[in-house]
PDB file of N, CA, C and O in Angstrom:
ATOM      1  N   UNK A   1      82.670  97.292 114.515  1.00  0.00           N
ATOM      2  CA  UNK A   1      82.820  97.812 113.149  1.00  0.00           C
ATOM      3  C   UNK A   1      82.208  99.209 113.057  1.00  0.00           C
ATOM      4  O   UNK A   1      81.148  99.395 113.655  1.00  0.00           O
ATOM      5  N   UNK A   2      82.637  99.980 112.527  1.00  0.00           N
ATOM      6  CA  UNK A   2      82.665 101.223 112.554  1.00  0.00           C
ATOM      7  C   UNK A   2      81.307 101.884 111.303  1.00  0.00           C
ATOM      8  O   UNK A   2      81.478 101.522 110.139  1.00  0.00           O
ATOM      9  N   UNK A   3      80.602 102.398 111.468  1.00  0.00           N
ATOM     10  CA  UNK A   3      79.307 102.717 111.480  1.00  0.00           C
ATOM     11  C   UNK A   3      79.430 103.049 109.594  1.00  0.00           C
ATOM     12  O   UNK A   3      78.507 102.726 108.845  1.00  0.00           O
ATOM     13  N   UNK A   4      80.441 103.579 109.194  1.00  0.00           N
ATOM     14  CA  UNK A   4      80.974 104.156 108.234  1.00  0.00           C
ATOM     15  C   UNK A   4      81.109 102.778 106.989  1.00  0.00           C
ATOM     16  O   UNK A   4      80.646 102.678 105.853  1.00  0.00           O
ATOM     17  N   UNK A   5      81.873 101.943 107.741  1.00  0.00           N
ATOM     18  CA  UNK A   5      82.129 100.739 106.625  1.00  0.00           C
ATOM     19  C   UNK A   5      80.672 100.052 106.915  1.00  0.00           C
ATOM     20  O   UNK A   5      80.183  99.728 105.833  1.00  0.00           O
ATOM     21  N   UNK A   6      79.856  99.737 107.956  1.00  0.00           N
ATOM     22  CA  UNK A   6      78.215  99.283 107.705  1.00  0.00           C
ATOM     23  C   UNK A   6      77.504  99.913 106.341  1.00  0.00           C
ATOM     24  O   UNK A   6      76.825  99.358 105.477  1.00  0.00           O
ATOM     25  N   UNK A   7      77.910 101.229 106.487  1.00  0.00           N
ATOM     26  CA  UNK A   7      77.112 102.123 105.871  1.00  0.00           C
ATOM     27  C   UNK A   7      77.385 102.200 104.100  1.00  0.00           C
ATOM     28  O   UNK A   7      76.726 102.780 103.237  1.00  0.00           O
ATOM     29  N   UNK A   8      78.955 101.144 103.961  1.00  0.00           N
ATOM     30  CA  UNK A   8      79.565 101.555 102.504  1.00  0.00           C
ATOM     31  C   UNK A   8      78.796  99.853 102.029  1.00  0.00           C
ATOM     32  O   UNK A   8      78.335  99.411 100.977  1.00  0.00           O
ATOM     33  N   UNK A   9      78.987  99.253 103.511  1.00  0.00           N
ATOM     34  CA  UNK A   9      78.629  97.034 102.501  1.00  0.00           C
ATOM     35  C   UNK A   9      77.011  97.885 101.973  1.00  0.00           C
ATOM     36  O   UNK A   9      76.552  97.753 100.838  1.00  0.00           O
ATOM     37  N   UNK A  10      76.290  98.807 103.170  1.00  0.00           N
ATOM     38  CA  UNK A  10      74.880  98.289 102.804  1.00  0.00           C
ATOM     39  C   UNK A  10      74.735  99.344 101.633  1.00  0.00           C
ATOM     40  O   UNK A  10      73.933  98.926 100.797  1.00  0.00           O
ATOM     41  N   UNK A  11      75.273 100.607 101.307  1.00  0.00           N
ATOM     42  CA  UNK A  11      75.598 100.908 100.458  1.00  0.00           C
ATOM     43  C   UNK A  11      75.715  99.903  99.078  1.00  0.00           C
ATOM     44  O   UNK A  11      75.234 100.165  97.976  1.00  0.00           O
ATOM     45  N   UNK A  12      76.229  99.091  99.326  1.00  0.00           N
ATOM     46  CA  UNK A  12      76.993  98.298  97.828  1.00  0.00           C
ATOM     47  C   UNK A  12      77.971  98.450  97.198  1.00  0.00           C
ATOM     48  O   UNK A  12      78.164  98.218  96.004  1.00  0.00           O
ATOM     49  N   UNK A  13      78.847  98.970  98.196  1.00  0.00           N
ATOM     50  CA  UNK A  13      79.753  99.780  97.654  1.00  0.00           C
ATOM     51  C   UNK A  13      80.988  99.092  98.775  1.00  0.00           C
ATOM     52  O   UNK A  13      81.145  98.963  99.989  1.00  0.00           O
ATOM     53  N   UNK A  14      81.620  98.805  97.650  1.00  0.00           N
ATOM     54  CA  UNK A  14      82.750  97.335  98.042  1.00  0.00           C
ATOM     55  C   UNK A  14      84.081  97.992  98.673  1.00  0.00           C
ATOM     56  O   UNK A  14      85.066  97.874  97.944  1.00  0.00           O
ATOM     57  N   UNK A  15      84.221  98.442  99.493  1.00  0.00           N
ATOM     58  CA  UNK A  15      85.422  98.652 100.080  1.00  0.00           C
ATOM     59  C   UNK A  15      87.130  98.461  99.603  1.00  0.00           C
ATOM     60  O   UNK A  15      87.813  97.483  99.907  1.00  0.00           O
ATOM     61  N   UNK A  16      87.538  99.477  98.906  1.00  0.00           N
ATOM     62  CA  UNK A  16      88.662  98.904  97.797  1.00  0.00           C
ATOM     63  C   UNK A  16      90.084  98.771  98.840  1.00  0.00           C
ATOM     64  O   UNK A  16      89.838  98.837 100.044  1.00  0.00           O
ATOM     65  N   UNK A  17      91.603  98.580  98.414  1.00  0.00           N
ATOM     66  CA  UNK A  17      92.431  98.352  98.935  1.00  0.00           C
ATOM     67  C   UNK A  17      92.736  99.532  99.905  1.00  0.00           C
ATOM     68  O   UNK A  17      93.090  99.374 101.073  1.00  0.00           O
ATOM     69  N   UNK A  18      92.553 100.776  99.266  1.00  0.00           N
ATOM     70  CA  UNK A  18      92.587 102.485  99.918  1.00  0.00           C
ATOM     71  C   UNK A  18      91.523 102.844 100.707  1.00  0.00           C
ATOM     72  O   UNK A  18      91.740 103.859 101.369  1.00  0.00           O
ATOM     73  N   UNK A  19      90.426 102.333 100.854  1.00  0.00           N
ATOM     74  CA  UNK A  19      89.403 102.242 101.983  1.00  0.00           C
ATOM     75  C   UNK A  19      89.877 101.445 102.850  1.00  0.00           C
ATOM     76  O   UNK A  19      89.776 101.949 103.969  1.00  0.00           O
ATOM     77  N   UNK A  20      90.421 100.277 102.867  1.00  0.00           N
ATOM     78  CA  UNK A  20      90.672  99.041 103.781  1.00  0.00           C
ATOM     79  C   UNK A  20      91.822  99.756 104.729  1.00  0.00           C
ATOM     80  O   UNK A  20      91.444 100.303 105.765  1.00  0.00           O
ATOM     81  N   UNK A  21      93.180  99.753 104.389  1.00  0.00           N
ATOM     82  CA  UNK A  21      94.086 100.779 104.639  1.00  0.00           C
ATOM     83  C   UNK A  21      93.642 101.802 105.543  1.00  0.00           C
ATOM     84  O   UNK A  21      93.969 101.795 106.730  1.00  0.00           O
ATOM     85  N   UNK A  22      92.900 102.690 105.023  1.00  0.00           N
ATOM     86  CA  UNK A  22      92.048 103.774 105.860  1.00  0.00           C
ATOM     87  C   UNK A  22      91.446 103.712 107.002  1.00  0.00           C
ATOM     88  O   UNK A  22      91.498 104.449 107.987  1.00  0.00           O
ATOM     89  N   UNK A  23      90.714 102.509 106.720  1.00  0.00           N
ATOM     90  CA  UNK A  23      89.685 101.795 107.904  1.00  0.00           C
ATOM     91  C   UNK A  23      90.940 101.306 108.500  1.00  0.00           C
ATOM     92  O   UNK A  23      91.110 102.074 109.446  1.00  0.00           O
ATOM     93  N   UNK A  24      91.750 100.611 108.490  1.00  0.00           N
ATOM     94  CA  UNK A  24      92.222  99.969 109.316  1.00  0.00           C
ATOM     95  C   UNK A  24      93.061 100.744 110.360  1.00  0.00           C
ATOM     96  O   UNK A  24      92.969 100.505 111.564  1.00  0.00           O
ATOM     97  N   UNK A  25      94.079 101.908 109.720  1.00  0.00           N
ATOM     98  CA  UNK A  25      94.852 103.241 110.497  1.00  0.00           C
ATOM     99  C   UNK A  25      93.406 103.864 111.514  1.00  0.00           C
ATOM    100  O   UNK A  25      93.391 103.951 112.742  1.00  0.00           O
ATOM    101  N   UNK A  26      92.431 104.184 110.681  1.00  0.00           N
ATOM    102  CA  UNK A  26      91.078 104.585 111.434  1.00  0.00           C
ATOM    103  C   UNK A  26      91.201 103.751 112.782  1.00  0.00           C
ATOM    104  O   UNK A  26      91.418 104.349 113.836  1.00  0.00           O
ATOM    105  N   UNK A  27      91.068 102.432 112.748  1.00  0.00           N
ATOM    106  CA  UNK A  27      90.446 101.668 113.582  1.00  0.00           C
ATOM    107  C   UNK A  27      91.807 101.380 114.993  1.00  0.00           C
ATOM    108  O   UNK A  27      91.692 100.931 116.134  1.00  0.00           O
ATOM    109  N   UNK A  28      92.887 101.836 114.293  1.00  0.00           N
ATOM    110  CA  UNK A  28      94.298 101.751 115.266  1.00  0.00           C
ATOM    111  C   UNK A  28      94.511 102.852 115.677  1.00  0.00           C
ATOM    112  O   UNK A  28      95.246 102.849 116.665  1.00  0.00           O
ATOM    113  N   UNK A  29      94.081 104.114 115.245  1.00  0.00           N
ATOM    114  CA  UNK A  29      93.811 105.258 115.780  1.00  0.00           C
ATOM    115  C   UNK A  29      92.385 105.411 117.083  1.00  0.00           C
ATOM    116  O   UNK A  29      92.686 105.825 118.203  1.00  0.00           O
ATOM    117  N   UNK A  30      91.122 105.091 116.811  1.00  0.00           N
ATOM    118  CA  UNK A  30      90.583 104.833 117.577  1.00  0.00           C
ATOM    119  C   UNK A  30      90.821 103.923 119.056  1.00  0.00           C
ATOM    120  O   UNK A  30      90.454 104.235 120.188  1.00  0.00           O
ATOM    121  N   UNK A  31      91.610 102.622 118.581  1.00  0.00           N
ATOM    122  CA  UNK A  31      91.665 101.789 119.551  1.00  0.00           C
ATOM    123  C   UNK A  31      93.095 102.528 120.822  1.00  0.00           C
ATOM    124  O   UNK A  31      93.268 102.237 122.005  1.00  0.00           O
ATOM    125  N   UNK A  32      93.863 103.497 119.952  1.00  0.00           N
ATOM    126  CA  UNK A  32      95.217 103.802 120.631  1.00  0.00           C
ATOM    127  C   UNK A  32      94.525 105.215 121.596  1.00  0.00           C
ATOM    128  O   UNK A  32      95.214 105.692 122.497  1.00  0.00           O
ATOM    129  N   UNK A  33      93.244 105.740 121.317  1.00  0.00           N
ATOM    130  CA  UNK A  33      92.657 107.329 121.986  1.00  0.00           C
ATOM    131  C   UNK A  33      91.666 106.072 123.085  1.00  0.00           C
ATOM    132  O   UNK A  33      91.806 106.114 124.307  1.00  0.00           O
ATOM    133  N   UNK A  34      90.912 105.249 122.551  1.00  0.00           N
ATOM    134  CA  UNK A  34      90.416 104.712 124.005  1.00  0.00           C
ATOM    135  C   UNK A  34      91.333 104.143 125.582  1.00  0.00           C
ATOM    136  O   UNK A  34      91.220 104.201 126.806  1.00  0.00           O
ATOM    137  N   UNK A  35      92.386 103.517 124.354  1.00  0.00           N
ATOM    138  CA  UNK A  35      93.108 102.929 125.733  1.00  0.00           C
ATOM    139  C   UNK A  35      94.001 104.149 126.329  1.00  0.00           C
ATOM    140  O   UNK A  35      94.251 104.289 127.526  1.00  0.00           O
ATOM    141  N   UNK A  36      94.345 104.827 125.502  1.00  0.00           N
ATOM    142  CA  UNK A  36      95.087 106.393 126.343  1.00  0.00           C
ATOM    143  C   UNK A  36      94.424 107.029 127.119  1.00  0.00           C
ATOM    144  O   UNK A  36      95.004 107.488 128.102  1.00  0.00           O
ATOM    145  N   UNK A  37      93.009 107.268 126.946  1.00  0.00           N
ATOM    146  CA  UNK A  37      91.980 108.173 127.635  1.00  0.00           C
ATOM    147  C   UNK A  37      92.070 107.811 129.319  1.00  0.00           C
ATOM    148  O   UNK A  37      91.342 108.402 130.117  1.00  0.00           O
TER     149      UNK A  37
END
């Protein structure tokens, strides 16, 4: 989990449908540059 959404739960700050979305392209973007590298 990505350091960013840790930082929004401990925040208190609830992750809406347009964060989730975000995070998730984020997280399929990340996973598609490790396995390419």
């Amino acid at each position: 989990v990505p350091s960013i959404y840790e930082e929004m739960i401990l925040s208190g700050c609830r992750p809406d449908k347009k964060a989730k979305a975000m995070l998730r392209s984020a997280l399929r973007y990340m996973k598609q540059t490790l396995f390419n590298s």
